[in-house]
ZAMAR-10059 format. One record per residue: residue number from 1; residue in one letter; y, x, z of N, C-alpha, C, O, CB in turn. Coordinates in pm, whole numbers, plus 32768, in hexadecimal, padded with zeros to 4 digits. Atoms other than C-alpha are relative to their C-alpha. Glycine has a CB too. Layout:
BEGIN
  num  residuo  n_yy  n_xx  n_zz  ca_yy  ca_xx  ca_zz  c_yy  c_xx  c_zz  o_yy  o_xx  o_zz  cb_yy  cb_xx  cb_zz
  NUM        A     Y     X     Z      Y      X      Z     Y     X     Z     Y     X     Z      Y      X      Z
...
This chain:
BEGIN
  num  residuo  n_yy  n_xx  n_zz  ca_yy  ca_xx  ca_zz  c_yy  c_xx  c_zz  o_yy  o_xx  o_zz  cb_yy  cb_xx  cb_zz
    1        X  7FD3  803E  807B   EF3D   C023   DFE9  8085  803B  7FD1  8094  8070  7F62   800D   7F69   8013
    2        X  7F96  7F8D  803B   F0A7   C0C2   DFF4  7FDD  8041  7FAC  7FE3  803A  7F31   802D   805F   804B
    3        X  8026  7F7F  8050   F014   C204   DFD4  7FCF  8013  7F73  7FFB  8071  7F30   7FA5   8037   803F
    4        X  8023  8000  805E   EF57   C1B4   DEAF  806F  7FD1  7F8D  8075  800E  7F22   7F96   7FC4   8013
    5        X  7F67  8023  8052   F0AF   C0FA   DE05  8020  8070  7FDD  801E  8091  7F66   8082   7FC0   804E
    6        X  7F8D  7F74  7FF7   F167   C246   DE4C  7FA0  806B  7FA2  7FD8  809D  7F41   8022   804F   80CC
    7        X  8013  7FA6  804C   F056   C333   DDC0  7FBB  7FC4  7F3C  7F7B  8001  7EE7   7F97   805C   806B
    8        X  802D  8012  80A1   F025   C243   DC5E  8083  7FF8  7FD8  808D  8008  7F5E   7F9D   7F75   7FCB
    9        X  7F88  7FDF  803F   F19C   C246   DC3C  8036  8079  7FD8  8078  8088  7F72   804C   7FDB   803C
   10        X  7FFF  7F98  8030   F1A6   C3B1   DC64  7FC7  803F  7F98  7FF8  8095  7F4F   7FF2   802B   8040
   11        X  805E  7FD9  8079   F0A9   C3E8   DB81  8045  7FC7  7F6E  804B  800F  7F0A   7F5B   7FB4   8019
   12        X  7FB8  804C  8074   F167   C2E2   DA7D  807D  8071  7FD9  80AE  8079  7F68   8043   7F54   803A
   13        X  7F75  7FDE  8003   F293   C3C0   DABB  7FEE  80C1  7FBD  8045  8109  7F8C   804F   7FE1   80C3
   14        X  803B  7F74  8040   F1D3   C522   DA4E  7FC3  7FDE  7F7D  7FE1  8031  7F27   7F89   804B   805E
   15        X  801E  800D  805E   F124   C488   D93F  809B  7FEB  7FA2  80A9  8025  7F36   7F98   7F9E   800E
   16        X  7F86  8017  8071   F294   C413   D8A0  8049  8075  8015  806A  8094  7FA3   8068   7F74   8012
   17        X  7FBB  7F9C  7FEB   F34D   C53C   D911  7FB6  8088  7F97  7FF5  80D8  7F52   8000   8010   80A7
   18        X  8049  7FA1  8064   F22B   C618   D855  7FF6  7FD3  7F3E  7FE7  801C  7EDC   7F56   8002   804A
   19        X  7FCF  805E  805F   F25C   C52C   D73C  8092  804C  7F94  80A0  8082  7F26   8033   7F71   806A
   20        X  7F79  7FDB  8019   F3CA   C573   D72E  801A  8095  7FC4  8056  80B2  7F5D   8048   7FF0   8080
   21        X  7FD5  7F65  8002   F3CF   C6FB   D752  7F86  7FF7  7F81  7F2E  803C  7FB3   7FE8   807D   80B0
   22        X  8069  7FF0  8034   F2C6   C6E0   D63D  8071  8005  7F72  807A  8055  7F16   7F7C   7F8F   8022
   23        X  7FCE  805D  80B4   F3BF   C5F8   D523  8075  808F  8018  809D  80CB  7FB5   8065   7EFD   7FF5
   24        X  7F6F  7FC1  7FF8   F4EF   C6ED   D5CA  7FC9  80B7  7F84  7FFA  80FE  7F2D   803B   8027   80F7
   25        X  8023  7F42  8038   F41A   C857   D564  7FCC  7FD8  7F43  7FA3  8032  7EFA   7F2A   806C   8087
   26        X  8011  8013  8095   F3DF   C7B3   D3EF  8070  8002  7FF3  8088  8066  7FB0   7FBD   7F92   7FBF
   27        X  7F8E  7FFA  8038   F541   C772   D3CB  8030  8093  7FE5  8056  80B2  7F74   8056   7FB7   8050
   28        X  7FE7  7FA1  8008   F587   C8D6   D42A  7FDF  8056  7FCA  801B  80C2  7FC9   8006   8012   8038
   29        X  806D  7FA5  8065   F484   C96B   D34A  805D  7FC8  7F71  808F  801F  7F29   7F23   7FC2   8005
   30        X  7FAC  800A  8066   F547   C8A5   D236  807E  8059  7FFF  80AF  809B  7FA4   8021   7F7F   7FFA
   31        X  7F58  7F94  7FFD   F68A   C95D   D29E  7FFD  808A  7FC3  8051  80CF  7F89   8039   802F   80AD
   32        X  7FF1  7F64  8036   F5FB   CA96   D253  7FCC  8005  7F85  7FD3  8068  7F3C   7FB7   8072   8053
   33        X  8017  8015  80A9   F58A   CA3C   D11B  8064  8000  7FAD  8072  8047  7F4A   7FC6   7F86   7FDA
   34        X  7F76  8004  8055   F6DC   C9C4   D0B0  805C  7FEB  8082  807E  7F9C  80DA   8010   7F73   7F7B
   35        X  7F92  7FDD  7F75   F7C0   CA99   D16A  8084  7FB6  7FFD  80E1  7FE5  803E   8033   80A9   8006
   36        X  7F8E  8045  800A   F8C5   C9A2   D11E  800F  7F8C  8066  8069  7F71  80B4   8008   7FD2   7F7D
   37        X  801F  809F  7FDC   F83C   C855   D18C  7FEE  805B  80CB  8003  800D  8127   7F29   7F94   7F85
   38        X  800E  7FD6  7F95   F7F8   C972   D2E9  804A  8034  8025  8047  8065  8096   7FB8   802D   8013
   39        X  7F4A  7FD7  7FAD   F964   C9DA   D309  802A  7F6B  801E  8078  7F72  807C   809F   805D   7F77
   40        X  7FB3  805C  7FFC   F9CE   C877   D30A  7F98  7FB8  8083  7FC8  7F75  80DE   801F   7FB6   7F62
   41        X  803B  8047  7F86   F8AE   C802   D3FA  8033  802A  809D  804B  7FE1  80FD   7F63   801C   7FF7
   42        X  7FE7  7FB1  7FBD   F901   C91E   D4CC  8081  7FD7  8035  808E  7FB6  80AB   7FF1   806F   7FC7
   43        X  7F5B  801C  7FF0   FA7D   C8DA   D4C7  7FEE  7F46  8067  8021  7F26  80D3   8067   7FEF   7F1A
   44        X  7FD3  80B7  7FC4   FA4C   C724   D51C  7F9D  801B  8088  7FC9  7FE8  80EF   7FB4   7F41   7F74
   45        X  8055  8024  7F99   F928   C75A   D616  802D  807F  8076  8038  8055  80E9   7F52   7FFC   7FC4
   46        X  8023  7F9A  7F92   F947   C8B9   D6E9  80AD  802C  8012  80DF  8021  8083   7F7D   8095   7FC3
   47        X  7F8C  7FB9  7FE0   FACF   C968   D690  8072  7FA6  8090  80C5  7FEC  80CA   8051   800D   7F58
   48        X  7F9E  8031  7FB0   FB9B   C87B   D78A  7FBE  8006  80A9  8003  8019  810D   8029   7F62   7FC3
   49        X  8065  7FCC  7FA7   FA76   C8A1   D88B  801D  8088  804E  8042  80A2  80C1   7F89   8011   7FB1
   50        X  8030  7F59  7FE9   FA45   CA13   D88C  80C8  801A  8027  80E2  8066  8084   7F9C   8077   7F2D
   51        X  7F97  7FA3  7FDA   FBD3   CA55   D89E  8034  7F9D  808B  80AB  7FA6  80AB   8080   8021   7F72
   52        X  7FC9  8019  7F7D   FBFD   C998   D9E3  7F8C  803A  8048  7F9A  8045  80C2   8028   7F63   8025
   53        X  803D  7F96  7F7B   FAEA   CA5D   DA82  802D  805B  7FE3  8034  80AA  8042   7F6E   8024   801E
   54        X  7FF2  7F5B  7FE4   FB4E   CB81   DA26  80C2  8009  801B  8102  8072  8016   7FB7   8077   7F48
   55        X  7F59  8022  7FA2   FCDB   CB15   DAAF  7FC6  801C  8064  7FD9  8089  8098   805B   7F5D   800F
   56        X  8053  7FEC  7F6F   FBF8   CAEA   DBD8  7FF4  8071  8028  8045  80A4  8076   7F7D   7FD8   8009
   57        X  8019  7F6C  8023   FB55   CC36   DBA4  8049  8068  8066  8032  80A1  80D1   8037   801B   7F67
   58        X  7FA4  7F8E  7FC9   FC70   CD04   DBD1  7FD2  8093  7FBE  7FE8  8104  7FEC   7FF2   8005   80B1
   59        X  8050  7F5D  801D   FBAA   CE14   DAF6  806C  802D  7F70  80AD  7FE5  7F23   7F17   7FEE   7FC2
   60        X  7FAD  7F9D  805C   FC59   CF2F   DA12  7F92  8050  7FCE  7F2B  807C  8002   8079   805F   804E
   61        X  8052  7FB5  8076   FBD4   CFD1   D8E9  7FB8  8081  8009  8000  80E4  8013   8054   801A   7F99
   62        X  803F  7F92  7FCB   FAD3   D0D1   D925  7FA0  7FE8  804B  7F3E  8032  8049   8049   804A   803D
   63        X  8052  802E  7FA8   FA27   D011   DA23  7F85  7FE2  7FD0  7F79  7FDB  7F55   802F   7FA0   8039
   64        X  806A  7FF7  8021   F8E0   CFE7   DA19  7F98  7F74  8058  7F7D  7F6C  80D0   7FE4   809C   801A
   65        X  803E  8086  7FEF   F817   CE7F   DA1C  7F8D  7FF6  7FC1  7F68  8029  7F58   804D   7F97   7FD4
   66        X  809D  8038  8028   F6B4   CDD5   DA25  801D  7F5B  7FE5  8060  7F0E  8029   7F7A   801B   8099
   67        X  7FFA  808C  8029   F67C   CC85   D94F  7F99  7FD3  8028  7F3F  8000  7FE1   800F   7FE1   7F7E
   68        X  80A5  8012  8005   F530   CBDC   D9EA  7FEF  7F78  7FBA  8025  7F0F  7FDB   7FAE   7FFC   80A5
   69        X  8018  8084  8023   F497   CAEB   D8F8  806F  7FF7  7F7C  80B0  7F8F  7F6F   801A   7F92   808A
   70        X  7FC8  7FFE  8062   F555   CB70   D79B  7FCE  7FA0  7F9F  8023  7F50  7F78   8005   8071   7FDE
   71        X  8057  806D  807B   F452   CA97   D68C  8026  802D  7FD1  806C  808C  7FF7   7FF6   7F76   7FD4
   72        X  800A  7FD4  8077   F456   CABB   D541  808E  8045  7FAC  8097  808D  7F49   7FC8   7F8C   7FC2
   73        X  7F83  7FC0  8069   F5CE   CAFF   D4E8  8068  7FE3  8097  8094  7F7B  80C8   8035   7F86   7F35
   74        X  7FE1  804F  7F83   F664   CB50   D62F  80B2  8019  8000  8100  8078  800B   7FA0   8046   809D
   75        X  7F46  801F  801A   F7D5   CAD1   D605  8046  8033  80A5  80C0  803B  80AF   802E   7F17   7FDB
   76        X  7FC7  7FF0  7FA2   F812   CB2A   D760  8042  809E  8023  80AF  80B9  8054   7FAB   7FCC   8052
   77        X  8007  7F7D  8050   F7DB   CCAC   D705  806F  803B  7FA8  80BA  8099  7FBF   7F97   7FF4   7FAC
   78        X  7FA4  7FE8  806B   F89E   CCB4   D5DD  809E  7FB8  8022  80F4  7FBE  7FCA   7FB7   7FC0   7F74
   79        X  7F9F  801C  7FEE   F9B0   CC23   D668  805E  803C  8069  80D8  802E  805F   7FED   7F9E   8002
   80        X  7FC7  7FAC  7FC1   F9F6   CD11   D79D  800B  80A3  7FA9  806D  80E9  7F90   7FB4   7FFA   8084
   81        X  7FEB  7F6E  8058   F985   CE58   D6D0  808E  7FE0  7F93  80DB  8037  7F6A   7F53   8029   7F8B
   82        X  7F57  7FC4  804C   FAC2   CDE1   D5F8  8064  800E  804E  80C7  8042  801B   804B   7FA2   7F96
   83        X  7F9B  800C  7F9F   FB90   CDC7   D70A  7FD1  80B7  8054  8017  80E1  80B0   7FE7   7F49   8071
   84        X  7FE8  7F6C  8005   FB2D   CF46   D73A  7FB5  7FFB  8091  7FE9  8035  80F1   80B4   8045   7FEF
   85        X  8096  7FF8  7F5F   F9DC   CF08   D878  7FAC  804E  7F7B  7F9F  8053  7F01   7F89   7F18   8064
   86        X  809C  7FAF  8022   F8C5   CFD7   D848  7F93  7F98  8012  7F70  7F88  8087   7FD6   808B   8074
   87        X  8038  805C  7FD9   F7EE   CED8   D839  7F2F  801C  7FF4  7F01  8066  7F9C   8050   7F89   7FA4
   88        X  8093  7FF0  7FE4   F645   CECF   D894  7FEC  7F6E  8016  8025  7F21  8064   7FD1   8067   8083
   89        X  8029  80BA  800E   F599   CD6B   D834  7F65  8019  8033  7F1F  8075  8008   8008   7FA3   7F30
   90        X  8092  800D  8022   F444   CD1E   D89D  7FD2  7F89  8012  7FFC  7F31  805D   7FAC   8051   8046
   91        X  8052  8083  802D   F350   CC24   D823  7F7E  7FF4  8047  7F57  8057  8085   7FDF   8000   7F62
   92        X  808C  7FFA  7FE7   F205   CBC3   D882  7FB7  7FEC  7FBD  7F48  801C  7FD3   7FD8   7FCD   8044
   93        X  804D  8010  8069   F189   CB40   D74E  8000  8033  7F74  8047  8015  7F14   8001   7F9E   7FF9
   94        X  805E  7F56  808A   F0E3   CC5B   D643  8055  7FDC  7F9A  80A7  802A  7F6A   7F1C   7FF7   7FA9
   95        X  7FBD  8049  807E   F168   CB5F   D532  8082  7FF8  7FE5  80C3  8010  7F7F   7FE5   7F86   7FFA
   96        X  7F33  8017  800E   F2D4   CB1B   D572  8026  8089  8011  807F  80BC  7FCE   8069   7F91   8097
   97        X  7FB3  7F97  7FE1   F30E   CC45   D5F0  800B  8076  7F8C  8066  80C7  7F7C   7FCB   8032   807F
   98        X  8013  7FCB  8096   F279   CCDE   D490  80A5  7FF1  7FAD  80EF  8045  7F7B   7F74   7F8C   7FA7
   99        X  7FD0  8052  804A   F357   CC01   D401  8098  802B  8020  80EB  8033  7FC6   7FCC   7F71   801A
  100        X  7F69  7FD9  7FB4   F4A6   CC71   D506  800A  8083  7FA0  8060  8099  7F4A   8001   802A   80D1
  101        X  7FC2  7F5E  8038   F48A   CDDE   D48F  800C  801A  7F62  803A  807A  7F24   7F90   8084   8033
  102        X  7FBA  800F  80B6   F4B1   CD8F   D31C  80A8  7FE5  7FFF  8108  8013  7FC3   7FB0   7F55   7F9D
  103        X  7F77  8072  7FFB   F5CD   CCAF   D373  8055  8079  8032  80C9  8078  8008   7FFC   7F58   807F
  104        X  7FA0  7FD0  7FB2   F661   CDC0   D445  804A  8085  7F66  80BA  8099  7F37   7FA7   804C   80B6
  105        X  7FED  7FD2  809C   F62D   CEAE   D2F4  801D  7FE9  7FAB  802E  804A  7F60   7FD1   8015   7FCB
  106        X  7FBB  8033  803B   F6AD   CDD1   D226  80B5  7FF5  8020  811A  8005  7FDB   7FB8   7F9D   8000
  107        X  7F76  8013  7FF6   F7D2   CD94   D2D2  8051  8078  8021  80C6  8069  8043   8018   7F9E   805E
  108        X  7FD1  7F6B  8012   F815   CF2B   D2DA  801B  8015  80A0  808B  8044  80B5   8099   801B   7F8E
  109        X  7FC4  7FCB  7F68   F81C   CF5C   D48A  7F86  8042  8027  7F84  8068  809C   8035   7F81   807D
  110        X  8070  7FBC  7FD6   F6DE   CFF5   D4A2  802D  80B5  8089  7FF4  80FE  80DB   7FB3   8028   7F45
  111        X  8005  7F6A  7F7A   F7B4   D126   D55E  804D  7FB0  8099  8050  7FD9  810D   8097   80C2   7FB8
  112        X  7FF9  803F  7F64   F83F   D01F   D658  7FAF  7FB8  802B  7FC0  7F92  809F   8062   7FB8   8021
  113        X  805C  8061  7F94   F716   CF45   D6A0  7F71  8023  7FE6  7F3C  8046  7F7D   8013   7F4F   7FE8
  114        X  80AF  7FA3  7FC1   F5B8   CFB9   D710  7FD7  7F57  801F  8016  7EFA  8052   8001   80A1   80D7
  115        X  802D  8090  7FDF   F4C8   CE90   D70F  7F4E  8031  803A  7F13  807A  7FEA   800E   7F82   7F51
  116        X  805B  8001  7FC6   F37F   CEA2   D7E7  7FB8  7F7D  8020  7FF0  7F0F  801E   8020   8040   8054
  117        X  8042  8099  8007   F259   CD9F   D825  7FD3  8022  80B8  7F96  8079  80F6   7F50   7FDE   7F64
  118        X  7FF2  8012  7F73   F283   CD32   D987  7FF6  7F96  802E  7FDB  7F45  7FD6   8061   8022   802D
  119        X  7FCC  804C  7FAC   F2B5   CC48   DA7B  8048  7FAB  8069  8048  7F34  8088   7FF1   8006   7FFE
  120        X  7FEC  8004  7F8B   F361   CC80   DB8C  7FC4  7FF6  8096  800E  7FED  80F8   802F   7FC9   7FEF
  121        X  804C  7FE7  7FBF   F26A   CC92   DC6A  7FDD  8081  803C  7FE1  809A  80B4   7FC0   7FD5   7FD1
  122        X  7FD6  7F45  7FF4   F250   CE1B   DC56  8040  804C  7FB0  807C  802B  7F49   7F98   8059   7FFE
  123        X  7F92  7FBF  8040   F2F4   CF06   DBEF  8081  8053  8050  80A2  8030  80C2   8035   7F92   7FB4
  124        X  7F83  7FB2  7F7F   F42E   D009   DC84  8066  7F9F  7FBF  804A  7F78  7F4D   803A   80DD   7FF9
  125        X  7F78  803A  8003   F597   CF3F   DC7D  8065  8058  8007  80C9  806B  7FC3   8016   7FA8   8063
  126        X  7F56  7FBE  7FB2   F65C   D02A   DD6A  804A  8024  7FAD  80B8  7FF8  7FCD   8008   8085   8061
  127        X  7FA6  7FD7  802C   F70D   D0C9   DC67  8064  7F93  7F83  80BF  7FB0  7F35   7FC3   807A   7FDA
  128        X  7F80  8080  8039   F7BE   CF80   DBC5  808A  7FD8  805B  8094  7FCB  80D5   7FAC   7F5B   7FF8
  129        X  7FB4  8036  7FC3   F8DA   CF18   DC15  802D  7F48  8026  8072  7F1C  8082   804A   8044   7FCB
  130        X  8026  8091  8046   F8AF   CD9B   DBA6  7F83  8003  7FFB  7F43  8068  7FDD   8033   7FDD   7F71
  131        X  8080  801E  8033   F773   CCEC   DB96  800A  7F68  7FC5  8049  7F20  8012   7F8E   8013   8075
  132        X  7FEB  8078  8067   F76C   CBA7   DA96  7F78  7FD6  8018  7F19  8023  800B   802B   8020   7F54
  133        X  8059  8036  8021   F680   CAAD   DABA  7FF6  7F80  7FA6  8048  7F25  7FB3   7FD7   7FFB   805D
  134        X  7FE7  80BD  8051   F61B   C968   D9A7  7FD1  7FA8  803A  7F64  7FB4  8073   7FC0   7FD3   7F71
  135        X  8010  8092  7FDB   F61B   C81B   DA05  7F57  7FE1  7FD0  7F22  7F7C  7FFE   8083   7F95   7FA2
  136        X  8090  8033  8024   F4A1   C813   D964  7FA7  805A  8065  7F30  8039  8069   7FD3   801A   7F4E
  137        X  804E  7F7F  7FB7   F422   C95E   DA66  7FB9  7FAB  805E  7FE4  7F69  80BC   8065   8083   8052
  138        X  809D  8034  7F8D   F2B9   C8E7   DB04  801D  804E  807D  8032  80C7  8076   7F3C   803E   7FBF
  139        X  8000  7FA6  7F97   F2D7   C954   DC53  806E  804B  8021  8062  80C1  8044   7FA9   804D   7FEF
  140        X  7F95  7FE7  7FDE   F459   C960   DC8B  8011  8009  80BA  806E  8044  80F2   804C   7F99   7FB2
  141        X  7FD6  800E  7F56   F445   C928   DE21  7FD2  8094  8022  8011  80DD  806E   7F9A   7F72   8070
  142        X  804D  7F93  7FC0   F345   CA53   DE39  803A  8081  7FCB  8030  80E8  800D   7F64   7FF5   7FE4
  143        X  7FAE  7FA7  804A   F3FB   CB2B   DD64  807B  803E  8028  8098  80B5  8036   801A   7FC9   7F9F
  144        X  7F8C  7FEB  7FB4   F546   CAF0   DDEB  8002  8065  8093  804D  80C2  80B3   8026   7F73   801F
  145        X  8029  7FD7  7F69   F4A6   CB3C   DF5D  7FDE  808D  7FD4  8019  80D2  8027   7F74   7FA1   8055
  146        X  8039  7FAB  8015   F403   CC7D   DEBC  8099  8044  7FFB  80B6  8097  8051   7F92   7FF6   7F94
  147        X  7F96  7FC3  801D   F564   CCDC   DE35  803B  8044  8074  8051  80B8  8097   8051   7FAD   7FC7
  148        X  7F9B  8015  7F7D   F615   CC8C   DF5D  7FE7  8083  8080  803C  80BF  80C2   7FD3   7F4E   804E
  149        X  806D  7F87  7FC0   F4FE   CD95   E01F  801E  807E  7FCB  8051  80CC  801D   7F5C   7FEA   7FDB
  150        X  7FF4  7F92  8045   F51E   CE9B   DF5F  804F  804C  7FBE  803C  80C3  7FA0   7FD0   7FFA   7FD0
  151        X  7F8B  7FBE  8069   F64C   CED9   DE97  8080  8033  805A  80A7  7FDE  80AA   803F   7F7E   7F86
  152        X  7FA3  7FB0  7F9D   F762   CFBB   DF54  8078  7F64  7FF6  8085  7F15  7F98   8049   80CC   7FB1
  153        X  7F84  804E  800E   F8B2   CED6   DFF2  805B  801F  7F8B  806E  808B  7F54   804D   8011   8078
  154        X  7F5A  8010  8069   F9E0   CE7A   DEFD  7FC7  7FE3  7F8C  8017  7FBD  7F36   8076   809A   7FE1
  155        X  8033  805A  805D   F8DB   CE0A   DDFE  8030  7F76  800C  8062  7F36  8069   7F77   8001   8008
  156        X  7F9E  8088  8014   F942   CCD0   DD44  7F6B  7FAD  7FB9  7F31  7FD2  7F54   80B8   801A   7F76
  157        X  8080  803E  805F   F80C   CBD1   DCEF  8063  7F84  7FCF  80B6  7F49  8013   7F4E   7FC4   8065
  158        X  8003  809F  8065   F84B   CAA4   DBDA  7FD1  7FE8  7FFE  7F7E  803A  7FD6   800C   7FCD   7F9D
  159        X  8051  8041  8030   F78F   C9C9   DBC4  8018  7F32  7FC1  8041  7EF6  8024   7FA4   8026   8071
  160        X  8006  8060  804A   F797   C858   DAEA  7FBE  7FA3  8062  7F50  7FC8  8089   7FC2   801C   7F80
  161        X  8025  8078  7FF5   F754   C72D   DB7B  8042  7F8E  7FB3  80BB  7F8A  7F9C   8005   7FEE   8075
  162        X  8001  8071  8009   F71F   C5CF   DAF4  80A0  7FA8  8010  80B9  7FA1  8088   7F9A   7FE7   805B
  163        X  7FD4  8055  7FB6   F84A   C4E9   DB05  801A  7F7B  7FAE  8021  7F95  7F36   806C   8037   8040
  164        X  800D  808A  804F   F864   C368   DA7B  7F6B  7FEF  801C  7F16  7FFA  8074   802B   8002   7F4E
  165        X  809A  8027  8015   F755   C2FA   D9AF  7F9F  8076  8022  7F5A  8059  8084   7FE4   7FD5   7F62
  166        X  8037  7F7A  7FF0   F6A6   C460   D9B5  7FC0  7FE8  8078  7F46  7FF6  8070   8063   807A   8001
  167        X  8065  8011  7FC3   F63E   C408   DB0E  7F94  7F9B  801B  7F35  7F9B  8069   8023   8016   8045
  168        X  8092  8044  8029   F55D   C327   DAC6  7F89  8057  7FB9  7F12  8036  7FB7   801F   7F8A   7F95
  169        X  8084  7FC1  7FFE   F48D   C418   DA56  7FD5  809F  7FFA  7F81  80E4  7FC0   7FC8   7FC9   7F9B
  170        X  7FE0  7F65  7FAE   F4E6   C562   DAFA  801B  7FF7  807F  8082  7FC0  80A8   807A   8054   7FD0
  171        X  7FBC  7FF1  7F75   F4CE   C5AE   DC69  80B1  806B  7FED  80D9  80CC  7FAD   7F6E   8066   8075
  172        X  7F81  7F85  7FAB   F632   C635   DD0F  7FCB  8036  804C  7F75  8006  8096   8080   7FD6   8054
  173        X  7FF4  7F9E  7F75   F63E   C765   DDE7  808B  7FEF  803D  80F4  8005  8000   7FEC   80AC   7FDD
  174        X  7F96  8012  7F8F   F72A   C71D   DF08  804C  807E  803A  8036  807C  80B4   7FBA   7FBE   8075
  175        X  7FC6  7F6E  7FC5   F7E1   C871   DF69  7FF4  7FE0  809C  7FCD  8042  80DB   80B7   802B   7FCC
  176        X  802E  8010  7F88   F7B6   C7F5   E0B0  7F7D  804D  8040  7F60  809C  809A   7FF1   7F82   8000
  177        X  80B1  7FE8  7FA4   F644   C80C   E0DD  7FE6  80A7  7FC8  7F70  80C7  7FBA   7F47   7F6B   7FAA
  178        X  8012  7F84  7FEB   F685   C99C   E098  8064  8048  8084  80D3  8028  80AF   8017   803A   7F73
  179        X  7FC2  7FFA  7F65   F6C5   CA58   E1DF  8048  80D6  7FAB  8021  8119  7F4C   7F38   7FEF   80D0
  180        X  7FD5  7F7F  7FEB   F789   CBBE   E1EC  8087  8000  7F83  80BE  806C  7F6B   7F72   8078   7FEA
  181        X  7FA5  7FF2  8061   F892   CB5E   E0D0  8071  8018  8076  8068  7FFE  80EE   800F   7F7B   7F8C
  182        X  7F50  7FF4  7FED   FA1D   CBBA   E111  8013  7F84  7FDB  8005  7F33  8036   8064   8072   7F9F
  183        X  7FC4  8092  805E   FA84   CA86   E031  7FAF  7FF3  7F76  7F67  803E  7F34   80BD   8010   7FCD
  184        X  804D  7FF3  8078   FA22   C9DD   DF20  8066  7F7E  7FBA  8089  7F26  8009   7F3D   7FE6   8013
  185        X  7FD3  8061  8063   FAD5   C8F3   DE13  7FD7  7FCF  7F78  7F6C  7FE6  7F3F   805F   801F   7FED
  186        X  803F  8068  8078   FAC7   C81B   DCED  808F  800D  7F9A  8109  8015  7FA6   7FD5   7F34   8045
  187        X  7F8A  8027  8091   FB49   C7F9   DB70  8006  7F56  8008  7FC1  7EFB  8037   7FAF   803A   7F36
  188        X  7FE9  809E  802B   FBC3   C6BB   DB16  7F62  7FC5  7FA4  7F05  8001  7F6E   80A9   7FF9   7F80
  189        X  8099  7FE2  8061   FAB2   C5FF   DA6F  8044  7FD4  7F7F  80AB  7F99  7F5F   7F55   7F90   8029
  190        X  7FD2  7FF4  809F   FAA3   C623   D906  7F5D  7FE1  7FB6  7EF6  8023  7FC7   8052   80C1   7FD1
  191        X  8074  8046  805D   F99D   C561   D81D  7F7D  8034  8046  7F2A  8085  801D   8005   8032   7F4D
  192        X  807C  8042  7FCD   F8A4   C50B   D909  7FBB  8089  806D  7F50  8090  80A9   7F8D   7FCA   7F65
  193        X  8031  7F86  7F7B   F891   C660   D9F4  8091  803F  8057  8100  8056  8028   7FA4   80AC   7FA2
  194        X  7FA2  7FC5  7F9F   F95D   C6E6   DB15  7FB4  807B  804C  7F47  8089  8082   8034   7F8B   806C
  195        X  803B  7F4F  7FDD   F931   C855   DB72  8017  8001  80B8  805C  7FB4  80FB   8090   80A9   7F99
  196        X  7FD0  7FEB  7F77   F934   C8C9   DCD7  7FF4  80AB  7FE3  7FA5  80E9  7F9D   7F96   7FAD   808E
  197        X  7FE6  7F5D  7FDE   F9A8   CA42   DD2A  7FDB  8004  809B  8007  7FAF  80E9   80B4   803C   7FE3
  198        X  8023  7FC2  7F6E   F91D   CAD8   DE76  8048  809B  7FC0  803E  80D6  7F54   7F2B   7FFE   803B
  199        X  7FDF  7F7C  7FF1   F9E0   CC19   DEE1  7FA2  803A  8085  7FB5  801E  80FB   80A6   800A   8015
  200        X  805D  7FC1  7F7F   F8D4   CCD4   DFBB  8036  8085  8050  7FF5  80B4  80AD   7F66   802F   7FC1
């Protein structure tokens, strides 16, 4: 009987979470419509975020970073390529990701950011120096573990977790339950997510 509790709550908790990332990738499709209303989303929801990981970071201009899980207008992208990363986004879905490489053309970085339809799942890493993951990425534990395998030491993974309300309907990844890290830390949390950095 547990068991069955535990797997209709989980299920409650993927259906609203798919929900969510659903209303979030319309908003962002508006942004790029009106690049105004998507500088200002960009600015209240992601800029205070993104510049305490990349304090974290520790990365200098030139470097070269993977976004997994960019969507339709990927603010995470456009906000290191200004800060002078080479940046590589990939999506998994045909549609948003259509939708990213306008946005990226629109917003004139097409020579700093390369956008590919991915997963994280496969694919080469080693040569990043950073790897970014979103708080919406299906298959963040297996991903991470894949990273963690494969990508040369002194790599730096981000990744978003959940914090507040947010977890209610987003699992956390625990930096714990990954084995072979150096260290790993946390941003402050900021509107409803807290980042963790692994230095591998």
């Amino acid at each position: 009987m547990q068991q069955i509790a535990s797997n209709l709550s989980n299920n409650i908790q993927d259906i609203i979470s798919s929900r969510i990332c659903r209303g979030l990738q319309r908003i962002e499709e508006i942004g790029n419509l009106a690049p105004g209303f998507g500088e200002v989303y960009d600015r209240v929801f992601y800029h205070r975020l993104l510049q305490a990981e990349l304090e974290l970071a520790g990365l200098k201009p030139g470097d070269r970073v993977l976004h997994i899980g960019c969507g339709p207008r990927p603010m995470t992208a456009f906000y290191l390529a200004r800060r002078g990363l080479k940046v590589t986004g990939i999506e998994r879905d045909s549609r948003a990701l259509k939708k990213a490489v306008l946005a990226v053309e629109q917003a004139g970085l097409t020579d700093r950011i390369k956008l590919n339809q991915g997963n994280g799942m496969s694919g080469e890493f080693s040569h990043f120096k950073a790897i970014w993951l979103s708080l919406h990425v299906n298959e963040k534990t297996g991903i991470i573990k894949r990273i963690i395998k494969t990508v040369p030491r002194e790599t730096t993974v981000i990744y978003r977790n959940p914090a507040g309300f947010l977890g209610l309907f987003y699992p956390g990844e625990k930096p714990e339950n990954f084995s072979n890290i150096r260290e790993h830390r946390y941003t402050r949390k900021i509107l409803g997510k807290k980042s963790v950095l692994l230095k591998l």
